[in-house]
N, C-alpha and C positions, 0 to 999 in steps of 0.2 A: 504494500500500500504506500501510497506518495507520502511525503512530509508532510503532515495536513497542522501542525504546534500554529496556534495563531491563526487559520486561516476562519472562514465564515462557511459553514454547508449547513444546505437546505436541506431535510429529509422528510418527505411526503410519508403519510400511513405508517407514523413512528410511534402510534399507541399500544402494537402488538407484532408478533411476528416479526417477519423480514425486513418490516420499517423498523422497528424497537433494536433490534440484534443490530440493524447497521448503524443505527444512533448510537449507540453504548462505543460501537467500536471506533467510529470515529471520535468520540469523544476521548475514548482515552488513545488515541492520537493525539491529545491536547488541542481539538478544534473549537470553533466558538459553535454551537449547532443550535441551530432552528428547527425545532418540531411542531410539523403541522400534521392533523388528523381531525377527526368527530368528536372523537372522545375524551373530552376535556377531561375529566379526573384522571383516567390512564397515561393521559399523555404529561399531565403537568407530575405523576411517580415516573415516569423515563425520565424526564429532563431534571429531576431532585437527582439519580440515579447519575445522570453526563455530570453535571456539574461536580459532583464528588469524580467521578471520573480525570475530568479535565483540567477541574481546577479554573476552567474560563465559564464565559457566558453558555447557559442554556436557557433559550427561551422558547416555553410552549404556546401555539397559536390554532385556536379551533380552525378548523377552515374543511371545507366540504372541496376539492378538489374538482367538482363537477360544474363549480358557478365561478365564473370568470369574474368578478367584482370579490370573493373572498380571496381566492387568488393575487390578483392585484391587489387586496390590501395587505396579502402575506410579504407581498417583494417590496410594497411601500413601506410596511415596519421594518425589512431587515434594511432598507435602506437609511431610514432615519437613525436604526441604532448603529448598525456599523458601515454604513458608506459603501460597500458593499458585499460582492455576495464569488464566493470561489467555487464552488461544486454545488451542482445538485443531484440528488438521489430520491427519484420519483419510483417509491416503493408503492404509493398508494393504490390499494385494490379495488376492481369492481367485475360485477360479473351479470348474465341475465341469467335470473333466478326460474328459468323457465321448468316445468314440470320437464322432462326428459321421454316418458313417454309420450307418443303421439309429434314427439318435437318438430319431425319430417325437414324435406329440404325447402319447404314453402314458407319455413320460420323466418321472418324476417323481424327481430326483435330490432332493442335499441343498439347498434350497432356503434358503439362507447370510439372505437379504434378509428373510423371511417371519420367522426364527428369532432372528436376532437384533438387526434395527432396526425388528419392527415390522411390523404389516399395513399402516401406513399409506405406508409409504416403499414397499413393493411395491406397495399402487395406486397409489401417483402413478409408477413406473417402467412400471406397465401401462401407464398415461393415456398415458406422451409415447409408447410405443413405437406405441401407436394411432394418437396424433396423427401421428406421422414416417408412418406408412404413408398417411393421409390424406392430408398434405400431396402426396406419392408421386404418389399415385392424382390428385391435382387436377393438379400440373404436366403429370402425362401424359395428362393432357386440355386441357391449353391452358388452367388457371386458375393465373395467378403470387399471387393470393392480394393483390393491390392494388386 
């Protein structure tokens, strides 16, 4: 992991999981970290947690990662506190919670990827999901792909 002693990181869905595990660790890389998530009591014991860590700033900020005006006021507080901002780590999760039965290929739920990172980060999640099936398809024909 880089030098992070002193620097400023974002980390999205840091009240549990894979957001909480990489807060802590960059924390005790001595970073300043910003925790944004929903769940404000969870998140404000991570960031009691970094700050014994780090020894620097941690500060927790409720924020729904789905609404563009909390967003922007996540980057407007980390700008007012420290000027700016070194790393981000956009751990934050979401999923459609759709029953699975019956799901078919007609499902056309809220599609989170297409919406809000971009057609192009959906064709390259198209591309690997293809490629995972090819590779699939070759193993189970006796090709290790060497």
């Amino acid at each position: 992991m880089a030098d992070l002693a002193g620097k400023t990181v974002l980390v999205t869905g840091a009240s549990s999981g894979l957001g909480e595990q990489l807060a802590l660790a960059v924390a005790a890389q001595g970073a300043n970290v910003v925790l944004a998530a929903r769940r404000r009591e969870r998140l404000t014991q991570v960031a009691d947690q970094c700050r014994i860590l780090s020894q620097q700033q941690a500060i927790a900020i409720t924020c729904d990662v789905s609404r563009v005006t909390a967003v922007d006021q996540v980057f407007a507080t980390i700008d007012d506190l420290f000027g700016r901002l070194d790393v981000v780590i956009n751990a934050a999760g979401f999923g459609d919670m759709t029953n699975v039965v019956g799901y078919g290929s007609g499902h056309h739920g809220t599609d989170v990827a297409g919406q809000y990172l971009g057609d192009d980060v959906r064709e390259s999640t198209r591309c690997e999901a293809d490629g995972s099936a090819t590779r699939r398809r070759n193993r189970e024909r006796g090709f290790d792909g060497r």
